[in-house]
N, C-alpha and C positions, 0 to 999 in steps of 0.2 A: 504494500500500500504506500504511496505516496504520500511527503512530506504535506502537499498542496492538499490533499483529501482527507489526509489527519488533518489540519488547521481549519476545516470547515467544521472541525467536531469544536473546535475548544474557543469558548464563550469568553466576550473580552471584556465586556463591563455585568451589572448589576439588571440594568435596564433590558439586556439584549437574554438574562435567567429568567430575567418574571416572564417575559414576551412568550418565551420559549414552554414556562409551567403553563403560565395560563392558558396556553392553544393548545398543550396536552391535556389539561384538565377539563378542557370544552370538548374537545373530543373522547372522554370519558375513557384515559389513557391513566393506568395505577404509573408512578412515579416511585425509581430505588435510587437510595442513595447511596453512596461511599464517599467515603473521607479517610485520606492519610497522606506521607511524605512522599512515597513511592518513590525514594531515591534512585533503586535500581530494577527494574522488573528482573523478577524469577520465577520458576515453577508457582512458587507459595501463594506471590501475587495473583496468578492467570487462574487460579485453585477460587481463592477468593472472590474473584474477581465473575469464574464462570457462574458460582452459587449466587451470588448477589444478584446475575442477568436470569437466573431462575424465577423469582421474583418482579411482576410487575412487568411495563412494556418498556419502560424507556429507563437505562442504566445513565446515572451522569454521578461522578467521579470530582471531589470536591478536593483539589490537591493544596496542600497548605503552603501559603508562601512564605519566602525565605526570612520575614520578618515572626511565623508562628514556630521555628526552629526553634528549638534551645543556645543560648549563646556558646554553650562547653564545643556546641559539633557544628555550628551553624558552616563555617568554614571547610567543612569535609563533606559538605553537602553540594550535590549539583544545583544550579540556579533554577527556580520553578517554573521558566520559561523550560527550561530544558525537561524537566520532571514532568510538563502537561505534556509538550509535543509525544516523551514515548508511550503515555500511558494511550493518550489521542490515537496513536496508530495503533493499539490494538483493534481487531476487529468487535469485539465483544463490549466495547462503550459506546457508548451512542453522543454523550456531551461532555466536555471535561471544562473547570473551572477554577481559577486560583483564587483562596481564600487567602484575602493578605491581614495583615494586623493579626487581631484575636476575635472576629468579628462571625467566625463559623456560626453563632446562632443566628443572625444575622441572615447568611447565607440560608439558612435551613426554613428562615421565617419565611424568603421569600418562594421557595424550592414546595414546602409541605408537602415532601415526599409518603409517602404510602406505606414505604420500608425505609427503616435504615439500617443498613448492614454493618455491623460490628466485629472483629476480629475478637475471635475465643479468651482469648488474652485480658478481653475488657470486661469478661463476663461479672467479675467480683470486684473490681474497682470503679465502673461508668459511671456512679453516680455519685462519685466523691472527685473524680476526675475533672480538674478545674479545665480543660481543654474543651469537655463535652459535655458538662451533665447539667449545663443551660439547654442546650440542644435537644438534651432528649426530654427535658421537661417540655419544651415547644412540641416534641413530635406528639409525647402522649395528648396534651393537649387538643393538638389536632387530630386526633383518634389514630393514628399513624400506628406502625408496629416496631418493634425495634427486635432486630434479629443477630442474634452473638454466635459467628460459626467464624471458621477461617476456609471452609472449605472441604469438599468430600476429600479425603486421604486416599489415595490411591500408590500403588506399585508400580502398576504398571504405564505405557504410554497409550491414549489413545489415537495419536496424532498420525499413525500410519493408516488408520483404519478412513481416517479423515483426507488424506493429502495422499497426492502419488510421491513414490520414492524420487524423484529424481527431480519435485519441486522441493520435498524436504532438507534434502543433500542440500542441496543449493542455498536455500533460506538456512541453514545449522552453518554453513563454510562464511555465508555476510554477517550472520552475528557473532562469528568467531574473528573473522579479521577487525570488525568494529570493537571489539574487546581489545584485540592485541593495540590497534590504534589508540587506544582510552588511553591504555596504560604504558606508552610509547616502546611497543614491542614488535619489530620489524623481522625480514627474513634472516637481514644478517644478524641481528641482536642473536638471534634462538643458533643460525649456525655456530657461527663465534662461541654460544654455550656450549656445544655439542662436542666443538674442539677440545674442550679441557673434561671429556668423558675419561680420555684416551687414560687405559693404567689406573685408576681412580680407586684407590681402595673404600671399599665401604664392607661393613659388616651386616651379617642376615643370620637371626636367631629363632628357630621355629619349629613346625610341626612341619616332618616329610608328609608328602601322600603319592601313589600311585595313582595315577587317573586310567582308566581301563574303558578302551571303549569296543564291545559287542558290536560288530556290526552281521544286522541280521533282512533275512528274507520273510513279508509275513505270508504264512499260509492259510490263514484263516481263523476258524474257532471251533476248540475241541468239543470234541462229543461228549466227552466225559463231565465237563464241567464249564461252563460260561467265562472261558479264559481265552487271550490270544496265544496263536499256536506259532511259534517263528523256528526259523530256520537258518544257524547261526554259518557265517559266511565267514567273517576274519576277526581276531581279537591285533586291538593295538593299544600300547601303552605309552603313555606322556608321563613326565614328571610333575606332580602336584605340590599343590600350599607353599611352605617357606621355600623348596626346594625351585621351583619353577620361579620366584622370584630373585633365586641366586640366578640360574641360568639366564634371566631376561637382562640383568644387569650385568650380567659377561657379554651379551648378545649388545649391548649399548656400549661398549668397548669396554667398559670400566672391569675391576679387579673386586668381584664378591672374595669374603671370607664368610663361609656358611659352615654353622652349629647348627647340628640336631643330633636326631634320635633314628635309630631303625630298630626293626625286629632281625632276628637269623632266621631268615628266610629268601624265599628265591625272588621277593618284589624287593627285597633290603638288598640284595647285591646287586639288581636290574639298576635301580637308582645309584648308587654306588659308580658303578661300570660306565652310566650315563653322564654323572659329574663329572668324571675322572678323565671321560673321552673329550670333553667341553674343555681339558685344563683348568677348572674351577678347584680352587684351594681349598677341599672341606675339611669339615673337623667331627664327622661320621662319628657318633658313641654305640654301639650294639649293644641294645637289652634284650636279652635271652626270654625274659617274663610278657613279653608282648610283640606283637604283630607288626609290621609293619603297614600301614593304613592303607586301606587298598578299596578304589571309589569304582565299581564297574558300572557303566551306562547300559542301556541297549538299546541300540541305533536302529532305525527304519527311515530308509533315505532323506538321512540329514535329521530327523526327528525323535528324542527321544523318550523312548517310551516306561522306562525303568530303571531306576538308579540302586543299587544294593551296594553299601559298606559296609567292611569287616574293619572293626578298628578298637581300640585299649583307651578306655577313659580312666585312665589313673594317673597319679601320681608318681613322677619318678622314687625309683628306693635311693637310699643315701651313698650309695657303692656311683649310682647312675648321676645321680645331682652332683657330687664333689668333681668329676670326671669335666661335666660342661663347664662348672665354673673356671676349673682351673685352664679351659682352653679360651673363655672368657675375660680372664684375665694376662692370660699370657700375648693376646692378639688386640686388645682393644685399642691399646696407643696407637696401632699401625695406621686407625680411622680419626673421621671429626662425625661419622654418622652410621647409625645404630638404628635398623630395622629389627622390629617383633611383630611375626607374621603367628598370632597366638588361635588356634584350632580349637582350643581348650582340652586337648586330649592328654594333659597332663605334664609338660615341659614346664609349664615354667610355673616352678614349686615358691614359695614365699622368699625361701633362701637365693633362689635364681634372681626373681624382681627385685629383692633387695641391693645382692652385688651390684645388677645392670643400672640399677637407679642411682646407686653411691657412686660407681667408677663415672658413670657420665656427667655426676656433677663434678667429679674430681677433676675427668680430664676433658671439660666445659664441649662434650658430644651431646650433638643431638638425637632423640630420640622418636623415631617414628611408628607408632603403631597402629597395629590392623588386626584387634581380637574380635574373631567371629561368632556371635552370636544368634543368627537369625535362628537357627534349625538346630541348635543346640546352650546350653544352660553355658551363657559366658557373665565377664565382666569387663565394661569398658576404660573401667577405672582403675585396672589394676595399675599400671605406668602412670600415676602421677606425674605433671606438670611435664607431660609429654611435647616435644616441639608441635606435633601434627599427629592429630588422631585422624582416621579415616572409617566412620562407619557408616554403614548403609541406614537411609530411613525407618525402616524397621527395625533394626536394632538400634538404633537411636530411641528411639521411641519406646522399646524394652526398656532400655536403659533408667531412662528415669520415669516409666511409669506416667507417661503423656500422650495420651490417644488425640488429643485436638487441638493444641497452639498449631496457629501459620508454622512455615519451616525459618525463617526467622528468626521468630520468639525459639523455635526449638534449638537453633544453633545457638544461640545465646546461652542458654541453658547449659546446653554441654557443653561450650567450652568454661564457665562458669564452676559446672561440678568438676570439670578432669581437672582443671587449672591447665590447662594446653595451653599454647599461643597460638596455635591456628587448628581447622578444622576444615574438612576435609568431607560435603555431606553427600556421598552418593545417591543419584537418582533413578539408576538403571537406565531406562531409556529417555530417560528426560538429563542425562550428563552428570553433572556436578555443581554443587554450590560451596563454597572457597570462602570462609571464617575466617577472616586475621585481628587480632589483636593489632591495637597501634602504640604509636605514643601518646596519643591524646585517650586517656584510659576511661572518659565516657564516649567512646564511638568505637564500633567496629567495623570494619571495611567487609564488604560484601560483593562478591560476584558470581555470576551462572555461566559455567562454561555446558553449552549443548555435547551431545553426543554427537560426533560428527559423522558416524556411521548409524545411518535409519533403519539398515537392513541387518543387520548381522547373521551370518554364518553359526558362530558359536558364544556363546556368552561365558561361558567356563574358562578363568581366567583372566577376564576383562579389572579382575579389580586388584590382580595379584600385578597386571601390570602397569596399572595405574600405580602403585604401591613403588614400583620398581622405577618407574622415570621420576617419580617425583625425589626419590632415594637418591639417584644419582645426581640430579639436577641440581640438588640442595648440597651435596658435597663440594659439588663445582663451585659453588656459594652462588646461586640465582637466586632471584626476587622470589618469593611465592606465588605470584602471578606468572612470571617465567616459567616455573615448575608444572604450573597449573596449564600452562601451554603445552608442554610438552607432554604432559601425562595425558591430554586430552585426543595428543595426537597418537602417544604409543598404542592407548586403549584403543583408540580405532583402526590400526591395525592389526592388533590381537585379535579383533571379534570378526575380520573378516577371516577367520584359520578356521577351519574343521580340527580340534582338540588346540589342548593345550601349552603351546608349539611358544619360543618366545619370540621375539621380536629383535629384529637387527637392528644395527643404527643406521645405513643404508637405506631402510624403507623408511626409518623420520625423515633424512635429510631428503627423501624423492619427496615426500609430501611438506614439508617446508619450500621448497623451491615451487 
């Protein structure tokens, strides 16, 4: 959509809102409101923003102007000329307007919307809230309703179902170079980073896994019983979890040092034999008492239809834990950064996250973590005052027990409980949203990198590799938005593979150029 076709949405005086209510109101048209900063549109916003156009026929979007800021952040905020035009271009507003001073009742006197839509967040403060709760005494007034959601929650994307693939690519590749533009990051900035991969030691601490994929022929459905009947074609195996994110980061030129765990068996020496072949410098411990994790799919062209793990949820015994630390400690000075790729199958013992948290303050390492917890009983807090946490929405949302703050308010929040500096909130098909702490310690910086890949091949793995450019980027000492660049770009090459395969640095630098 056009800058020219946005600006026919966004309303420039007082005179030109009443004109605009009143010929909805004569035509017997309910009126929804919203009101906020909307400094930077993301998922959370378009979430909100779709429930609010659920409501009533005419959505119009009350953006506060730069004089309703707070003075602590008013400076870290884009100007409200700029704040209407992007909200204006969405296609799901119909009128947008800037609310300058502190005059939002004001606005609302004129507007007597039908609904006002309110962010989940405001649900137990609105009407103590000196910003609004003139406002919503005008709505009830006006018999109005006042409605507190941030938005249906969702996983998944529905924007493929909506758009063709090859308009989405397109639109996800413009709002990713207007990203890089924001934040004055060019092709040469990202190559020039890419230079200083070369040799880069970094450290990688975690759960091995075998990824196992069945590829099968279906025949139908048994006689016996209401099940699919298949017909098993080729087994192939990839290297999983912490291990697949040492090999992505030798695959990006740099120098993993990877800890972990296996079982003595025949997937603990397959991975083994596979690092070894890579020249990746591990530091392999074998525990006799358990299994090496082993995740088999089954494939039906391209699709799969059933995932079976065998795998040890315990705790390392003390023969096994003294083992890791001491290769923990004998290796850690070689880095400036420290990946924990945590499965929760039992590596990393209290004793373990204590070493790793005291040597990193010792020897001023960062530390990046990625504990999974979607599909199993984790904690995202065990790494304290982590540089960069990286969880998924859903475990996010586990995490602290929050089924309905905007993603926002939820980023907030967690980096809030971990004490991180930055955050890391994946979206699945909707990208990533990128939490930094500043120096101005009432604002935090916020941006939405899209997933640049609409179609994906494979998605197993997509976040081990995200994990891994962001690992190396940051050793190189990039911006976080730098990092945030390049992870965006590794992950979309990841998910165009069939398994879990890693990523060269040859294929970032074809997609940078």
């Amino acid at each position: 959509m056009s800058t020219l076709i946005s600006s026919n949405k966004i309303l420039s005086s007082k005179r030109e809102l009443f004109i605009l209510c009143q010929k909805m109101r004569d035509e017997n048209k309910k009126i929804t409101l919203c009101q906020g900063h909307f400094n930077m549109i993301h998922p959370g916003h378009i979430r909100f923003l779709e429930f609010a156009r659920k409501h009533g026929d005419v959505l119009i979007v009350a953006i506060h102007g730069n004089k309703m800021i707070e003075d602590t952040v008013r400076n870290e905020f884009y100007s409200a000329e700029e704040r209407t035009v992007g909200v204006a271009m969405l296609s799901i507003v119909d009128q947008v307007f800037i609310v300058e001073e502190d005059n939002l009742d004001e606005t609302v006197k004129i507007i007597r919307p039908n609904y006002f839509i309110l962010g989940a967040e405001f649900k137990d403060v609105a009407e103590k809230d000196i910003r609004i709760k003139d406002s919503i005494n005008i709505i009830k007034e006006c018999e109005g309703e006042i409605i507190y959601s941030s938005g249906d929650i969702r996983y998944s994307s529905l924007e493929f179902y909506e758009k063709k693939v090859d308009d989405l690519e397109k639109e996800r590749k413009m709002l990713f170079r207007s990203i890089l533009q924001k934040h004055n990051i060019n092709n040469i900035s990202l190559q020039n980073l890419c230079k200083k991969f070369n040799k880069l030691p970094v450290m990688v601490i975690g759960d091995s896994i075998v990824d196992q994929y069945c590829l099968c022929d279906p025949l139908g459905m048994s006689s016996e019983a209401p099940v699919i009947v298949l017909k098993e074609l080729e087994r192939k195996s990839y290297v999983g979890g912490a291990a697949i994110v040492a090999k992505n980061i030798h695959g990006l030129s740099a120098n993993p040092i990877f800890i972990s765990v296996v079982g003595s068996d025949i997937e603990g020496k397959y991975l083994k034999n596979v690092l070894s072949s890579a020249d990746i410098d591990s530091k392999i411990v074998i525990d006799n008492s358990r299994p090496t994790t082993l995740k088999t799919r089954f494939v039906v062209d391209n699709q799969k239809l059933l995932r079976i793990s065998r795998l040890e949820e315990k705790y390392l015994n003390e023969k096994i834990e003294n083992k890791i630390i001491k290769e923990i400690r004998e290796n850690i000075r070689r880095v400036n950064t420290v990946v924990i790729s945590d499965f929760t199958y039992g590596l990393f013992t209290q004793n373990i996250i204590e070493e790793i948290i005291n040597l990193s303050i010792k020897f001023k390492i960062k530390i990046l973590t990625d504990s999974q917890s979607s599909s199993q009983i984790g904690d995202l807090f065990k790494f304290k005052n982590s540089f960069l946490i990286t969880p998924t929405e859903k475990e996010a949302r586990l995490a602290i027990n929050d089924k309905y703050s905007g993603l926002e308010m939820l980023g907030k929040k967690l980096l809030d409980k971990s004490e991180s500096e930055n955050l890391f909130l994946k979206l699945g098909a909707n990208g990533f949203i990128v939490f930094s702490k500043t120096e101005n310690k009432f604002f935090i910086q916020t941006e939405h990198f899209p997933a640049l890949n609409p179609n994906p091949l494979d998605v197993v793995g997509a976040g081990d590799s995200l994990l891994s450019a962001l690992a190396v980027s940051l050793a190189a000492d990039a911006s976080i938005m730098e990092a945030a660049a390049i992870a965006a770009m590794v992950a979309s090459v990841s998910v165009g593979k069939i398994g879990n395969l890693a990523v060269n640095l040859n294929e970032v630098l074809k997609m940078i150029s």
